[in-house]
C-alpha positions in Angstrom: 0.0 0.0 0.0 1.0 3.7 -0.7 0.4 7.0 1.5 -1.7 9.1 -1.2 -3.9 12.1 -0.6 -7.6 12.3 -1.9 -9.3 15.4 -2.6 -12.9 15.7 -3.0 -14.5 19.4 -4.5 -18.3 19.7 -4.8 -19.0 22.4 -6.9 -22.0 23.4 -9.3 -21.8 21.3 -12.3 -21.4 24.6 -15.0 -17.8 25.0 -12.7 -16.5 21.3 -13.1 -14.6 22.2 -15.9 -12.4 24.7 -14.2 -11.9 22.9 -11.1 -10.7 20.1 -13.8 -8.1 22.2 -15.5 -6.8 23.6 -11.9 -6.0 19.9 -10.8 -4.3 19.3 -14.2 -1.9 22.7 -14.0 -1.5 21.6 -10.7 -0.2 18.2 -11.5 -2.8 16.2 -10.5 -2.7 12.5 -13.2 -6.2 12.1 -12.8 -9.6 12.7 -11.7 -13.5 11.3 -11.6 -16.3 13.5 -11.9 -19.6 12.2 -10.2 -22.9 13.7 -10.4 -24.8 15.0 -7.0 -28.1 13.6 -6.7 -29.5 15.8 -3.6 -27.3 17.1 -0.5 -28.4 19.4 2.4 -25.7 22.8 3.6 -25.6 25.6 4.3 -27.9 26.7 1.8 -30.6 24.0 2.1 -31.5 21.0 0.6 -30.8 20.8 -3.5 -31.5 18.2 -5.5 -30.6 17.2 -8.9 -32.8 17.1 -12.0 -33.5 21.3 -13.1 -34.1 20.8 -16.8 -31.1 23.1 -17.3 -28.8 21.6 -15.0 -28.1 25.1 -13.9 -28.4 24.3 -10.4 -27.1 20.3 -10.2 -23.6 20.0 -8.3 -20.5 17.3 -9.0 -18.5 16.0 -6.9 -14.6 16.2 -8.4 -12.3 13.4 -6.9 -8.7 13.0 -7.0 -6.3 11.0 -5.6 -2.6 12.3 -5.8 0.1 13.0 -3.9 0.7 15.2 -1.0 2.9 17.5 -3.2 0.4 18.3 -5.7 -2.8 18.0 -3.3 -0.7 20.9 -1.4 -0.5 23.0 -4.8 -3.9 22.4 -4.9 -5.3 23.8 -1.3 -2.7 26.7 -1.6 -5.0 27.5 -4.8 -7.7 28.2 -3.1 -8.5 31.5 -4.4 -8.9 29.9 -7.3 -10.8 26.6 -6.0 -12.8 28.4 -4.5 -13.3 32.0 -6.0 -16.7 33.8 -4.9 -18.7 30.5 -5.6 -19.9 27.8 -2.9 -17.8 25.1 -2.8 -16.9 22.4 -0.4 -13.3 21.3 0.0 -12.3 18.3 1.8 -8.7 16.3 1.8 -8.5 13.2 3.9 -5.6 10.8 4.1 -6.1 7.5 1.5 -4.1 4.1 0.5 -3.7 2.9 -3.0 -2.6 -0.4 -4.7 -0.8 0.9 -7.3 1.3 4.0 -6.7 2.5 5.1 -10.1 -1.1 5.4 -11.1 -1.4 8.3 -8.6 
């Protein structure tokens, strides 16, 4: 097993692709983009399924190393911007560590 960070962004679907090209100037090899069926925040409940997808969320997830998941977080302007978003990196073990 290998020490590997994961990072996991939701953000509003229309903002997925920006949050995709950060983690690739960042270094990141990789990424999976998952749709958000409903959640409850700060903001209240959402849920999935506005015929425009204007308001649907993703969830971004990446697994990489420690150096780039540090890029990453000290992107944060960026990440982030004016925008909800929710940030989380948590400690993860992979199989194969050159594929992360």
């Amino acid at each position: 097993m290998h020490a590997r960070k994961r990072i996991e962004i939701v953000v509003e679907a229309v903002r997925a692709e920006a949050v995709t090209l950060l983690l690739d100037r960042m270094g990141a090899t990789g990424w999976t983009i998952l749709p958000v069926l409903a959640g409850r925040g700060h903001q209240g409940i959402r849920r999935a399924g506005d015929p425009g997808g204007v308001d649907d969320n993703v969830l971004v997830l990446c697994i990489t190393s420690a150096e780039v998941a540090s890029r990453v977080l000290a992107a944060e302007g960026e990440l982030l911007g004016a925008r909800p978003a929710i940030v989380t990196l948590t400690d993860c073990q992979v199989l194969r560590a050159d594929h992360f």
